[in-house]
N, C-alpha and C positions, 0 to 999 in steps of 0.2 A: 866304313861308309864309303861308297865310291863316287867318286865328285865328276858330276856331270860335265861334258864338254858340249858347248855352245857353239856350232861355225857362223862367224858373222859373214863371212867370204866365200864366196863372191856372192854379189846379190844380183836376183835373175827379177827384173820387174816386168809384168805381162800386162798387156791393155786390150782391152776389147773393142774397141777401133783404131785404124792409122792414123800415126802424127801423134801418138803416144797420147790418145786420146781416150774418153770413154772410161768404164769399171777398169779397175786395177787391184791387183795381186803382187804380193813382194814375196820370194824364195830365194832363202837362203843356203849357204851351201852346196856340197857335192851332190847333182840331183836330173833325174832324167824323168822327162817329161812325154809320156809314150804315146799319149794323143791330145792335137793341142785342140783340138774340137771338145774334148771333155772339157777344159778351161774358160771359164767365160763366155761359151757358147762358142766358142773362139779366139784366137789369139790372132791379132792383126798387128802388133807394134811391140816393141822389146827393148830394154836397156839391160845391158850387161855390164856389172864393176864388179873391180876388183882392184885388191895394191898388189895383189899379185905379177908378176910380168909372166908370168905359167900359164895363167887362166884361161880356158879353152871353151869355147859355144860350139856346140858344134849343131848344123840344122841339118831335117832331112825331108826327100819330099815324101816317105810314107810313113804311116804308125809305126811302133814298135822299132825305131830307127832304123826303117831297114831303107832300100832305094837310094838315091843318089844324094850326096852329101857336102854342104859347105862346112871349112874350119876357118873358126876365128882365133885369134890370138890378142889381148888384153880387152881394152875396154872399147865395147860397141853400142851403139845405137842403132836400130833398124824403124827405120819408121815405117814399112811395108812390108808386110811379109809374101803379100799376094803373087806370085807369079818370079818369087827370089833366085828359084834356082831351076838355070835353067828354062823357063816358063812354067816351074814348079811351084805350088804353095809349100810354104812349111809345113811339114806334119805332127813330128817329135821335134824334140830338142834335148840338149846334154849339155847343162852347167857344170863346171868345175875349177876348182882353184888345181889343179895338175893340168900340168903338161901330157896329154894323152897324145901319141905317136900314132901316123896314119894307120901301121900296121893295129895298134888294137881299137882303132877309130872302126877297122874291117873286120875286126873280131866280134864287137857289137854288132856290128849292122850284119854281119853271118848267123849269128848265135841270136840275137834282142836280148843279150842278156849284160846288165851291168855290172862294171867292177863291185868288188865288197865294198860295203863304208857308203855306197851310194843309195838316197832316198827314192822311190820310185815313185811318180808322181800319175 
């Protein structure tokens, strides 16, 4: 019998307005999020935890994480996603409890293709 593994870490929480307002969504897990327009109509606000001190958000301003990109490191709150990067909205996202290094932060976003072990959302 092989026994399930559960990730309660990191948890990615999405809101459908800013100020962490509005419908909500909890993901958990190592998980990439390829358009946040299929999400709730939209994803305006975010909280990220983890106990991890690894834990990586990474946003970007097109689907399929591709285009210009912010990394975060441990635990974030974003109460606006509108115009974050850059005068960019978010587009995708990538939760994880690892440390993922710039070089394969540009491996995704060359490729849109995520490590193994991750959920695609």
């Amino acid at each position: 019998m092989k026994a399930k593994i559960s990730q309660t870490f990191p948890r990615l929480t999405v809101y459908s307005e800013e100020n962490f307002l509005g419908a909500r969504r909890i993901y958990r897990g190592n998980l990439g999020i390829r358009n946040t327009d299929s999400i709730l109509d939209g994803i305006e606000s975010l909280r990220f935890f983890s106990t991890s001190s690894n834990a990586t958000l990474i946003v970007f301003t097109r689907i399929g994480f591709r285009g210009n990109f912010r990394v975060f490191r441990g635990n974030r709150n974003i109460a606006d996603l509108d115009d974050f990067i850059a005068g960019n909205d978010v587009e995708s996202i990538i939760s994880t409890n690892e440390r993922l290094t710039l070089a394969q932060i540009r491996n995704i976003r060359n490729t849109g293709t995520l490590p193994a072990g991750y959920r695609l959302i």
